[in-house]
MMTF fields as JSON, N, C-alpha, C and O atoms, coordinates in Angstrom:
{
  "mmtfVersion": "1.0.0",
  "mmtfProducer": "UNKNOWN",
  "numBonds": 475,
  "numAtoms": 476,
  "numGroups": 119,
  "numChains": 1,
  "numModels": 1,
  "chainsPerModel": [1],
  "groupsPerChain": [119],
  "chainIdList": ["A"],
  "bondAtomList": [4, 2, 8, 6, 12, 10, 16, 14, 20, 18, 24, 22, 28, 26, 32, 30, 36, 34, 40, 38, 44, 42, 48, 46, 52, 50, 56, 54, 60, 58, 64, 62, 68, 66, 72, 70, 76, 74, 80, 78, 84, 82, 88, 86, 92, 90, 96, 94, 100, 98, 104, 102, 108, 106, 112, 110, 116, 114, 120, 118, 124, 122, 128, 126, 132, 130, 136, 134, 140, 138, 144, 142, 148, 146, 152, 150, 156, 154, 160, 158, 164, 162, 168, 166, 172, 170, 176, 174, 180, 178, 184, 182, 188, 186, 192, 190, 196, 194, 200, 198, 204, 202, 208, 206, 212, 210, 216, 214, 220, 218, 224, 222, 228, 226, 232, 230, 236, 234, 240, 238, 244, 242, 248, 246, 252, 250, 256, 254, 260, 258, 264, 262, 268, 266, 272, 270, 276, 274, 280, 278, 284, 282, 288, 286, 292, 290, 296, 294, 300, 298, 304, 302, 308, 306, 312, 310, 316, 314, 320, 318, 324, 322, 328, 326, 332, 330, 336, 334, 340, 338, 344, 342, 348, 346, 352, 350, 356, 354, 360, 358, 364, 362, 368, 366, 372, 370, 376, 374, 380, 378, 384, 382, 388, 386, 392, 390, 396, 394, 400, 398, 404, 402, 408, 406, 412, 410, 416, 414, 420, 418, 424, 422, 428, 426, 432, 430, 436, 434, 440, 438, 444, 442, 448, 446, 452, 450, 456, 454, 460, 458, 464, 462, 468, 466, 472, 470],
  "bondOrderList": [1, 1, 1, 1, 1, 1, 1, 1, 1, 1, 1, 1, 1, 1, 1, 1, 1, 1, 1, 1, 1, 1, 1, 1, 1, 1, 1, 1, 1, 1, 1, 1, 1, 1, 1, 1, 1, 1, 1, 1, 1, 1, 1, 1, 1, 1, 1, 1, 1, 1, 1, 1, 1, 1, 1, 1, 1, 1, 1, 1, 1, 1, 1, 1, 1, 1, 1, 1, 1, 1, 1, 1, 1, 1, 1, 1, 1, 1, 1, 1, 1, 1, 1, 1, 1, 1, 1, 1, 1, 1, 1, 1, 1, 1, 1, 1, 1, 1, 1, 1, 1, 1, 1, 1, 1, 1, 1, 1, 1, 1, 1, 1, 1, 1, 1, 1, 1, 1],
  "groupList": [{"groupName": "UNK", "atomNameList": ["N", "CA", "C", "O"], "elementList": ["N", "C", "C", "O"], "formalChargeList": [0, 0, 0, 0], "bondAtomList": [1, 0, 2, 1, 3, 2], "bondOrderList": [1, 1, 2], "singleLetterCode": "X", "chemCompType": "L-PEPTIDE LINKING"}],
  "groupTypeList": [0, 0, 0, 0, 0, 0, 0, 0, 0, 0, 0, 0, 0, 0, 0, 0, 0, 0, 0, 0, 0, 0, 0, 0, 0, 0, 0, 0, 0, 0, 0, 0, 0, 0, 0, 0, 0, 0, 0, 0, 0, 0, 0, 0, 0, 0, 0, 0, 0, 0, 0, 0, 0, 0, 0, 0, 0, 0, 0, 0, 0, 0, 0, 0, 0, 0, 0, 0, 0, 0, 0, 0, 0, 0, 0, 0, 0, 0, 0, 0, 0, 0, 0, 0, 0, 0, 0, 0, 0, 0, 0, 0, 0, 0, 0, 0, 0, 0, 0, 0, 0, 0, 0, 0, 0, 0, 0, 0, 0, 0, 0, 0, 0, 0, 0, 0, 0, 0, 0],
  "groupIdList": [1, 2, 3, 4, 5, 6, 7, 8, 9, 10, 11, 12, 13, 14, 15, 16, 17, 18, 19, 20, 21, 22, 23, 24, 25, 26, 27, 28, 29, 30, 31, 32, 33, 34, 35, 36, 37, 38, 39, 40, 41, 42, 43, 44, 45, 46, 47, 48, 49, 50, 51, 52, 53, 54, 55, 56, 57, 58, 59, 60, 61, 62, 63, 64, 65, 66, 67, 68, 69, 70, 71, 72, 73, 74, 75, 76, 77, 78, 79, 80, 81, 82, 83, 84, 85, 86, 87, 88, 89, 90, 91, 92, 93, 94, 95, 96, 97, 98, 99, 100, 101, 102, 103, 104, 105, 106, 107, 108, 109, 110, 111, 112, 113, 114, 115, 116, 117, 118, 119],
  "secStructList": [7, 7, 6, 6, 6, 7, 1, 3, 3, 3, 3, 3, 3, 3, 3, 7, 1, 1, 1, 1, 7, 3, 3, 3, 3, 3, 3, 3, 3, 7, 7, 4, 4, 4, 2, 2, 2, 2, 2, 2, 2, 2, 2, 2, 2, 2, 2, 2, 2, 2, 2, 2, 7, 7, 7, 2, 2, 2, 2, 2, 2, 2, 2, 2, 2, 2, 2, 2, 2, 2, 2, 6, 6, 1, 1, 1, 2, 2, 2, 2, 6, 6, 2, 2, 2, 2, 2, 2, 2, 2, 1, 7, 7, 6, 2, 2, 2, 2, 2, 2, 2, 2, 2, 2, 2, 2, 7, 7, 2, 2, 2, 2, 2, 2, 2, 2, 2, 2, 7],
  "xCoordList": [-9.816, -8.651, -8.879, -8.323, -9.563, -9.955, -11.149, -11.428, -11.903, -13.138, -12.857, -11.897, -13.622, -13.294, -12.439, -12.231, -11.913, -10.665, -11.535, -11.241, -12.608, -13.266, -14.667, -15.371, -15.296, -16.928, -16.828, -17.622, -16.021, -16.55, -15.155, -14.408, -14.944, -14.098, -14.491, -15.278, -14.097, -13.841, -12.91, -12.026, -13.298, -12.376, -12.736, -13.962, -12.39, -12.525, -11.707, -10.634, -12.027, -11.062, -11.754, -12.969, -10.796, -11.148, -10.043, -8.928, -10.214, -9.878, -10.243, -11.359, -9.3, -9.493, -9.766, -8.803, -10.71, -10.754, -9.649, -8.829, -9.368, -8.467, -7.227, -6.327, -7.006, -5.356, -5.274, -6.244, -3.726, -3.696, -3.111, -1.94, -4.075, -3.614, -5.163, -6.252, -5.099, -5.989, -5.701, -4.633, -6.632, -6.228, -6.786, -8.016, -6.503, -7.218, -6.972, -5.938, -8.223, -8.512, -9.121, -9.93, -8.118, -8.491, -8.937, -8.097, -10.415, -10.304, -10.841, -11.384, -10.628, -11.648, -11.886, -11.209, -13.591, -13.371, -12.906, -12.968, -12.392, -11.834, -12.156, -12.833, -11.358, -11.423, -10.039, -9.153, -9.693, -8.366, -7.125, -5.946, -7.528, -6.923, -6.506, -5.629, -7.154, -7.155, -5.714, -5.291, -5.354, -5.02, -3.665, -3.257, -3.126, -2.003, -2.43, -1.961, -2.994, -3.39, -3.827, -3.345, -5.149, -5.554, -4.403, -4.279, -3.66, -2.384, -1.873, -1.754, -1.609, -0.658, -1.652, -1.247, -2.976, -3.697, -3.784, -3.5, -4.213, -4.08, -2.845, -2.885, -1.538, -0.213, -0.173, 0.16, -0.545, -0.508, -1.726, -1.591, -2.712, -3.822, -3.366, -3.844, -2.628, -2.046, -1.1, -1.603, -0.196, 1.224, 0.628, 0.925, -0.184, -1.096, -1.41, -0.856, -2.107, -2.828, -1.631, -1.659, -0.329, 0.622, 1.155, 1.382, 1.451, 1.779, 1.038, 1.514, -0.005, -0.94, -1.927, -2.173, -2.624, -3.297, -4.524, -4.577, -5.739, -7.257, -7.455, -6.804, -8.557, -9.163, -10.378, -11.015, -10.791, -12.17, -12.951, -13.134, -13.314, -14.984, -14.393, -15.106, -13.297, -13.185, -13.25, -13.662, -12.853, -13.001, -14.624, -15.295, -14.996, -15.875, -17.544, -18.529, -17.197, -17.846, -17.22, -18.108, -16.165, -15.931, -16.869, -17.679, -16.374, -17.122, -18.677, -19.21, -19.302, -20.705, -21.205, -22.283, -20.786, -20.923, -20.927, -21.83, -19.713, -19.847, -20.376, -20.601, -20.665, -21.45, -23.121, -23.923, -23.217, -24.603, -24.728, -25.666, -23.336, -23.754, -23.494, -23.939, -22.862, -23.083, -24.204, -24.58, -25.13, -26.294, -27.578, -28.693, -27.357, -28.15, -27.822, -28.399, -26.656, -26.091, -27.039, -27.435, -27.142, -28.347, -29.763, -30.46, -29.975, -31.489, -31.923, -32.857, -31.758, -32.031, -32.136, -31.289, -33.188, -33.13, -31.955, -31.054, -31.714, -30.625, -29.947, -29.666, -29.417, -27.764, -27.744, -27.106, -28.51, -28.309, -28.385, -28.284, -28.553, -28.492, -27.009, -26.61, -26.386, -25.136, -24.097, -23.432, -24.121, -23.633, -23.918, -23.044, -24.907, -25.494, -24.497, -23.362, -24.837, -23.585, -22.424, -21.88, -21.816, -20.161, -20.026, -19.072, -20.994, -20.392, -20.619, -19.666, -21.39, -21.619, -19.847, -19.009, -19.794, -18.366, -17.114, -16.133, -17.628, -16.215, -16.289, -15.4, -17.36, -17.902, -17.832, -17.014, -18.56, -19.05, -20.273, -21.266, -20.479, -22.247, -22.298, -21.305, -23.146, -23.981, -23.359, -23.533, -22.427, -21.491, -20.64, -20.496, -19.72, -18.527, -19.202, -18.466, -19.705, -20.664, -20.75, -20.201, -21.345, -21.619, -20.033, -19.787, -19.283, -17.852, -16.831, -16.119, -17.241, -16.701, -17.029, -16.224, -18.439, -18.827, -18.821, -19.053, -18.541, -18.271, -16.854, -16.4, -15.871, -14.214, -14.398, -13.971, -15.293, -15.186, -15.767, -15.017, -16.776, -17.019, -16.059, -16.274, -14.953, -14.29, -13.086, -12.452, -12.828, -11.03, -11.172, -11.94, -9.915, -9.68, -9.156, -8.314, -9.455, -8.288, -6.503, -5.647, -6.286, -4.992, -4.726, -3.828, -5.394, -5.707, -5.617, -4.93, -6.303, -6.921, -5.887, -5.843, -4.805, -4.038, -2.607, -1.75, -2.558, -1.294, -1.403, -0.497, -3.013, -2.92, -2.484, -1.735, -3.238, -2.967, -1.215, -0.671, -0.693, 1.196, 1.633, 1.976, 1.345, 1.949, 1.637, 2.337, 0.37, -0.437, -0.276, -0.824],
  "yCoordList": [-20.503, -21.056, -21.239, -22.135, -20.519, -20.519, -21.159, -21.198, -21.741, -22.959, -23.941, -24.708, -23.929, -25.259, -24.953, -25.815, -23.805, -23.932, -22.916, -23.044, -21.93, -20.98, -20.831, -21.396, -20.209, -20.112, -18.712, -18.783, -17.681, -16.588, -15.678, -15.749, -14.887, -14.257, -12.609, -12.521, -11.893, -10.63, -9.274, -9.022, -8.716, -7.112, -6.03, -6.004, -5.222, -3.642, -2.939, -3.087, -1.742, -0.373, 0.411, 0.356, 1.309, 3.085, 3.748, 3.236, 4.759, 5.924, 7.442, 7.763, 7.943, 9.097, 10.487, 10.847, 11.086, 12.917, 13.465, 13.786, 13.664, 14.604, 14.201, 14.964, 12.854, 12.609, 11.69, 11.381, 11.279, 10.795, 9.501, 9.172, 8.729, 7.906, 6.626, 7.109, 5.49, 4.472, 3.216, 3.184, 2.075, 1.178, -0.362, -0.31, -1.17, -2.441, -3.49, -3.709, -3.997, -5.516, -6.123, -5.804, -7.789, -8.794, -10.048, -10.946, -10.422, -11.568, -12.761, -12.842, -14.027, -14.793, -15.248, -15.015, -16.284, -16.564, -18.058, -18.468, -18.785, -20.249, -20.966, -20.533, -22.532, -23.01, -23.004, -23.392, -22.737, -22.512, -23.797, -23.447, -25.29, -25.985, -25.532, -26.078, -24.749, -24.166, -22.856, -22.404, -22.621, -21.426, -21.204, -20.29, -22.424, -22.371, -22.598, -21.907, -23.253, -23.469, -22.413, -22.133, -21.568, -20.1, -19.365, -18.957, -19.208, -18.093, -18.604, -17.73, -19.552, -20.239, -19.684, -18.82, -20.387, -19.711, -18.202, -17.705, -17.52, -15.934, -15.553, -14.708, -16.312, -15.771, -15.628, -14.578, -16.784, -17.022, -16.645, -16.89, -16.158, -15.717, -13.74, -12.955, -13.497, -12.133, -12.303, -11.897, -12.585, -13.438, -12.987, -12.308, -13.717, -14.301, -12.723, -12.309, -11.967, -10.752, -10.099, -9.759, -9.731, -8.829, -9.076, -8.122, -10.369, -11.032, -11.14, -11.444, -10.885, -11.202, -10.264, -9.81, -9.853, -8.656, -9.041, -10.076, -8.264, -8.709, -8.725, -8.266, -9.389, -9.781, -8.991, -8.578, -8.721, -8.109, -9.118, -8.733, -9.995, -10.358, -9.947, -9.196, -10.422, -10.177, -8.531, -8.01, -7.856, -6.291, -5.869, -5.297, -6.313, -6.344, -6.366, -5.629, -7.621, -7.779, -6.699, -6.226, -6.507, -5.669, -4.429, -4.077, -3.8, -2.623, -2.569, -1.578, -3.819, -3.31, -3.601, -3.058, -4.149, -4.155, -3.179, -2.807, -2.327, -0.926, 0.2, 0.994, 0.062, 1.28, 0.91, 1.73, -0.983, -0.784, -0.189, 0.291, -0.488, 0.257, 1.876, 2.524, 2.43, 3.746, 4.199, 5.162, 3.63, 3.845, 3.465, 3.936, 2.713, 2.575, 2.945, 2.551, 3.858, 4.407, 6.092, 6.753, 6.341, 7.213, 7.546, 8.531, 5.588, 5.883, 5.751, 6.549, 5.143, 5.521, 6.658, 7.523, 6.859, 8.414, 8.375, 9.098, 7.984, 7.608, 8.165, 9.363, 6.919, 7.379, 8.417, 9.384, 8.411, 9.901, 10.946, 11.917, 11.391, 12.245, 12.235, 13.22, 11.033, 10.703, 11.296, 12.327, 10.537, 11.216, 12.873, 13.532, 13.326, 14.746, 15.42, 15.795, 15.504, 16.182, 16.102, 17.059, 14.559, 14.604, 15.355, 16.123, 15.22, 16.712, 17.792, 18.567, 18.026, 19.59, 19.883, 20.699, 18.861, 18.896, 19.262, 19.937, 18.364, 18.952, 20.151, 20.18, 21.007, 21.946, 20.926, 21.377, 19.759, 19.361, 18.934, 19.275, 18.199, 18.001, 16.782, 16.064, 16.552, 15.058, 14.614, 13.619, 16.174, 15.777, 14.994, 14.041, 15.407, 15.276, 13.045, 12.083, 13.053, 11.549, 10.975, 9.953, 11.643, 11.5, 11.249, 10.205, 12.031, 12.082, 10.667, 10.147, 10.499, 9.214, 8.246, 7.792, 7.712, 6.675, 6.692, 5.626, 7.976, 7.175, 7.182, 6.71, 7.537, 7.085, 5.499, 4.828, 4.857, 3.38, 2.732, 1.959, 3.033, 3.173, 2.253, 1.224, 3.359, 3.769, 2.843, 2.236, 2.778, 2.035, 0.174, -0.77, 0.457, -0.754, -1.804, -1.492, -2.936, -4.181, -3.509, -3.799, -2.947, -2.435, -1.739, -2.027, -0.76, 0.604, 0.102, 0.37, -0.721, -1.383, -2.359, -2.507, -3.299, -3.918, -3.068, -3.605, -1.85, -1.282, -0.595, -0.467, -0.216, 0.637, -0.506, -0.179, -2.019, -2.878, -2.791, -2.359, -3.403, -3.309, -1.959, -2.14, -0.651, 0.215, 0.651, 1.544, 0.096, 0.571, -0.843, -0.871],
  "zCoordList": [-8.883, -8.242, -6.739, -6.105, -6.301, -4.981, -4.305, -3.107, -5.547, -5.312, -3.99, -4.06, -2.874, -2.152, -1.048, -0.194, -0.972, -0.351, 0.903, 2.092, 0.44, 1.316, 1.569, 0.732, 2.521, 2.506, 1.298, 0.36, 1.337, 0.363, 0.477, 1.452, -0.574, -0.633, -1.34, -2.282, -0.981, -1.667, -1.502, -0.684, -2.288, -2.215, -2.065, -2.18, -1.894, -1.46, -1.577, -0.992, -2.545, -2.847, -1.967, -1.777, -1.309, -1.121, -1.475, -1.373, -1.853, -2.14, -0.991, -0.583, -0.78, -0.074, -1.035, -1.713, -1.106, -1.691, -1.164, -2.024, -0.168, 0.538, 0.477, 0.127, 0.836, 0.564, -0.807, -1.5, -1.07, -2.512, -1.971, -2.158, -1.232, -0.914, -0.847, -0.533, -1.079, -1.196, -0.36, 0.251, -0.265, 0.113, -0.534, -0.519, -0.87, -1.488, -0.162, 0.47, -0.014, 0.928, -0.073, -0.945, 0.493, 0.267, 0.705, 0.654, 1.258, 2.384, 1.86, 0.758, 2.952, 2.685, 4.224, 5.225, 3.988, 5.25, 4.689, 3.53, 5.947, 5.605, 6.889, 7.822, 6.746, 7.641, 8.346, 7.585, 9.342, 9.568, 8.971, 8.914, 8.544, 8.259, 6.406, 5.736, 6.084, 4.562, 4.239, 3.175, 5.493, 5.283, 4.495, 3.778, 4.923, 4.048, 2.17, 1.265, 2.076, 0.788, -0.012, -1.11, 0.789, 0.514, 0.091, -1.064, 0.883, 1.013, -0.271, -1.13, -0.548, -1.637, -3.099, -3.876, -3.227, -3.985, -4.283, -5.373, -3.188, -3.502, -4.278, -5.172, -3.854, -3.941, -5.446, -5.995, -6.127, -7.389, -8.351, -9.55, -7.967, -8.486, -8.584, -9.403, -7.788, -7.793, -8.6, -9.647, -8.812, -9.767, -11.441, -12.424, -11.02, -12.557, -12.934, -13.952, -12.327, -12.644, -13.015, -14.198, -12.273, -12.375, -13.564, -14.308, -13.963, -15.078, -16.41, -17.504, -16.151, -17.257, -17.402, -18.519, -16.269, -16.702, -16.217, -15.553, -16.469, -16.441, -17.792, -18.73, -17.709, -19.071, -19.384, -18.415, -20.535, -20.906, -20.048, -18.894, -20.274, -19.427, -17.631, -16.965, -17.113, -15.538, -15.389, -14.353, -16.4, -16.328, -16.411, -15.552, -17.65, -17.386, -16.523, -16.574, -15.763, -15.134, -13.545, -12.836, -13.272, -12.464, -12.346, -11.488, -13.759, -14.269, -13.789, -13.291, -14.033, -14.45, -12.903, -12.657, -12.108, -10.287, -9.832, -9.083, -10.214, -9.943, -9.814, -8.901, -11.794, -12.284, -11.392, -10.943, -11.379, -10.79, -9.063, -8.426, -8.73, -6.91, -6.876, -5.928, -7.792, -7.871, -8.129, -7.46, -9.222, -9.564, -8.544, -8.765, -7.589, -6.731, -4.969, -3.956, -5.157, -4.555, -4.536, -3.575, -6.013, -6.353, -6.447, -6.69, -5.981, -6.313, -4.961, -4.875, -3.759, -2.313, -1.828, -2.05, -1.082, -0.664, 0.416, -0.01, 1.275, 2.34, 1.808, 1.815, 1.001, -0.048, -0.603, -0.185, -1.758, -2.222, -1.485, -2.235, -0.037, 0.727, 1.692, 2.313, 1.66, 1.805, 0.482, 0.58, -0.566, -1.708, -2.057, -2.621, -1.761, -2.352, -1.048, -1.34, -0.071, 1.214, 0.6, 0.048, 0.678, 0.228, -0.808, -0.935, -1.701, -3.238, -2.516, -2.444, -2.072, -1.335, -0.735, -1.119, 0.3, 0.875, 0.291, 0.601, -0.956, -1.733, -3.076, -3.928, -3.1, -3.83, -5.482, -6.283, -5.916, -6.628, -7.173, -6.529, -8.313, -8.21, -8.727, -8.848, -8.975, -9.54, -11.269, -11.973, -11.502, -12.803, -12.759, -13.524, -11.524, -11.42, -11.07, -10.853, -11.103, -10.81, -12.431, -12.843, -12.993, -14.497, -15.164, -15.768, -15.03, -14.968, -15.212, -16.071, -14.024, -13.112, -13.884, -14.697, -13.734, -14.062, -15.959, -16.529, -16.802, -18.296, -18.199, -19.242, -17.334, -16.728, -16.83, -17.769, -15.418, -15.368, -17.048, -17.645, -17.515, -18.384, -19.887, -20.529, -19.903, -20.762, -20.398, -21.261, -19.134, -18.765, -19.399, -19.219, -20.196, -20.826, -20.068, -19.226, -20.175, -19.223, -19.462, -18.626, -20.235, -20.29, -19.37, -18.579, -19.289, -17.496, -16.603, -15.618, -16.8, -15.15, -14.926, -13.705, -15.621, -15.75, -15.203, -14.502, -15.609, -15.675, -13.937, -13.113, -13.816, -12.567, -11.163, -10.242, -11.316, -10.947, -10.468, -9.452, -11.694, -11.794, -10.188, -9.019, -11.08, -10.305, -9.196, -8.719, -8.38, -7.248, -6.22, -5.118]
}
């Protein structure tokens, strides 16, 4: 829906350990003569989701982006020395990782649809 209208677009979740609180971004870059159109697009591409849900392949493919930057999140020595601290930090281990990722795993377009709705 958003073909043409931008040079690139994407998103970003965080999540905080400590508080129970998160945040989702959504950008694109454009040309400033686009912006109204963008806006109009996003508006209804969110509409659509609240309304309809994600789908197995868009879940999908969510999923497996993920599981692959967690996983190579692990295989850098850098990172994994970034990741290995933060579990230390929070008195966890490389399970609570294992954990997680058969969670993403496992969440149906229904989950991910509903957490969507209420978040």
């Amino acid at each position: 829906m958003l073909a043409g209208l931008s040079y690139g677009v994407g998103t970003n979740v965080t999540a905080s350990a400590y508080e129970p609180h998160g945040t989702l971004t959504a950008y694109a870059i454009y040309a400033p003569q686009n912006l109204a159109r963008l806006d109009q697009a996003f508006q209804a591409e969110s509409s659509r989701i609240f309304r309809e849900g994600f789908t197995a392949d868009q879940l999908k493919v969510a999923k497996t982006g993920l599981l692959q930057a967690r996983a190579l999140s692990r295989a850098q020595d850098a990172a994994l020395v970034d990741v290995l601290t933060d579990r230390l930090d929070r008195d966890r281990t490389l399970a609570y990782d294992a954990k997680v990722d058969r969670d993403i795993e496992a969440l149906t377009p229904e989950q991910a649809s509903a957490a969507f709705r209420k978040y």
